[in-house]
Each structure stands twice: as C-alpha cells, then as structure tokens.
C-alpha positions in Angstrom: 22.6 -32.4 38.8 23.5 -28.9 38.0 21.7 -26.0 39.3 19.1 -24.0 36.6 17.7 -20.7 37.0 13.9 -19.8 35.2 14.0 -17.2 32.3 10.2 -16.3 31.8 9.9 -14.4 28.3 6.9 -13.2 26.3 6.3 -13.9 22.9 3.6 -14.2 20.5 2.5 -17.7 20.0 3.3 -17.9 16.3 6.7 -17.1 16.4 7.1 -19.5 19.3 5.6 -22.8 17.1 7.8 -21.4 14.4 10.9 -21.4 16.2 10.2 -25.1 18.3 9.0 -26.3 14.7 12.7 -24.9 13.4 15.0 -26.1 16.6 13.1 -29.4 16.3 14.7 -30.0 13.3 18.0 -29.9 15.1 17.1 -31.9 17.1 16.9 -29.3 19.9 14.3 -27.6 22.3 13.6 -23.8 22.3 15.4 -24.0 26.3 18.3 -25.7 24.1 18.2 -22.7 21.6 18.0 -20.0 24.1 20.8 -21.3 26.3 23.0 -22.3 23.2 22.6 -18.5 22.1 23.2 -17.0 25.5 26.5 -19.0 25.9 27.5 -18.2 22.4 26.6 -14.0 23.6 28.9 -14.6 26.5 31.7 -16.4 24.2 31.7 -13.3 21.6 30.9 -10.7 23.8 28.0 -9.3 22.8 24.9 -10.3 20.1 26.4 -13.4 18.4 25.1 -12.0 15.0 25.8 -8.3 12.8 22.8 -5.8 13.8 21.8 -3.5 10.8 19.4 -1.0 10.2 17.8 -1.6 6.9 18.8 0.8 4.1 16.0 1.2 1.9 15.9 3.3 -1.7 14.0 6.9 -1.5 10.9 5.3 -2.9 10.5 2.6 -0.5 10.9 5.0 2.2 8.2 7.4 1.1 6.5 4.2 0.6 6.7 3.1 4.3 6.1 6.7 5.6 3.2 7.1 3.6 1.4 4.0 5.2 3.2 5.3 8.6 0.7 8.2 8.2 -2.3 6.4 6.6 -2.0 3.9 9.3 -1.8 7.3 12.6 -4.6 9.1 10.8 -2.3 12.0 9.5 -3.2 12.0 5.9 -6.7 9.8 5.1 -6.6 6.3 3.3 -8.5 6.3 0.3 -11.7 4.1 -0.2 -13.5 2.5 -3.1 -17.1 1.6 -3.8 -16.0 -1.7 -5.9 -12.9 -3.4 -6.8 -13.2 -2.0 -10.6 -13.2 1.3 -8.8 -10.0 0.6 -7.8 -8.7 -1.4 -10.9 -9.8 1.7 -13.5 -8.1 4.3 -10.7 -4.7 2.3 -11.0 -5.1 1.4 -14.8 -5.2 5.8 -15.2 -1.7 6.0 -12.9 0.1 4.0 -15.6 
C-alpha cells in the first residue's frame, strides 16, 4: 500500500458540502479532488486554471467602493423609518 501524507485545511462548512455534493457527482471524494488538482498543478506547472482579476465598468466600481466605505464606517449608510420611506426615496431618483 502506498504511503500518504495528511493535508489539514480550513474551510467554511458550506463550501465544503458544496464541493463533496459536486465531486459526488463524479463519482469522487473531496481527498480525490484535491489530489487530482495537485497532480494536475504539478503536470502544468503552476494553477491548472487562468487567474484574472475582474474588470468591472466605472459604475460598478464606484458601486463596490461605495459599499467598501458604508460597510468601514467612512461615509454613513442611510436609514429608513418604513419601507415606503425607502420606495418614495427611490421612486424621486428616477
């Protein structure tokens, strides 16, 4: 029997069912899916897929920087008494 070595890796629990839900489809285990994309690293040389950094329009990036800063506190959020509140706020902004 060949040798094995232990890998211990931390993940959040929902991407783990997703992914042994996925590979179980294959007929494979997440150990399976790991090792096959280790040896297929090894075999190319490096990530065995393309690496990108997303390249969003102008509006989509003030977008996310704008919810950056909501979410660190830099600029407030604002808040509404009632849903209608916000409905007649976003019925003006058309």
């Amino acid at each position: 029997m060949a040798k094995t070595a232990n890998i211990n890796i931390r993940i959040d629990p929902e991407t783990k069912a997703g992914a042994e839900q996925l590979f179980a489809k294959f007929g494979i285990t997440l150990t399976d899916a790991v090792n096959i994309f280790l040896r297929q690293s090894l075999m190319v040389g490096g990530l065995p897929f393309e690496m990108k950094q997303p390249n969003y329009n102008a509006e989509t990036e003030a977008a996310m920087q704008e919810a950056r800063d909501i979410a660190s506190g830099k600029i407030p959020a604002k808040s509404y008494a009632s849903a209608r509140e916000l409905f007649q706020e976003l019925d003006h902004e058309c």
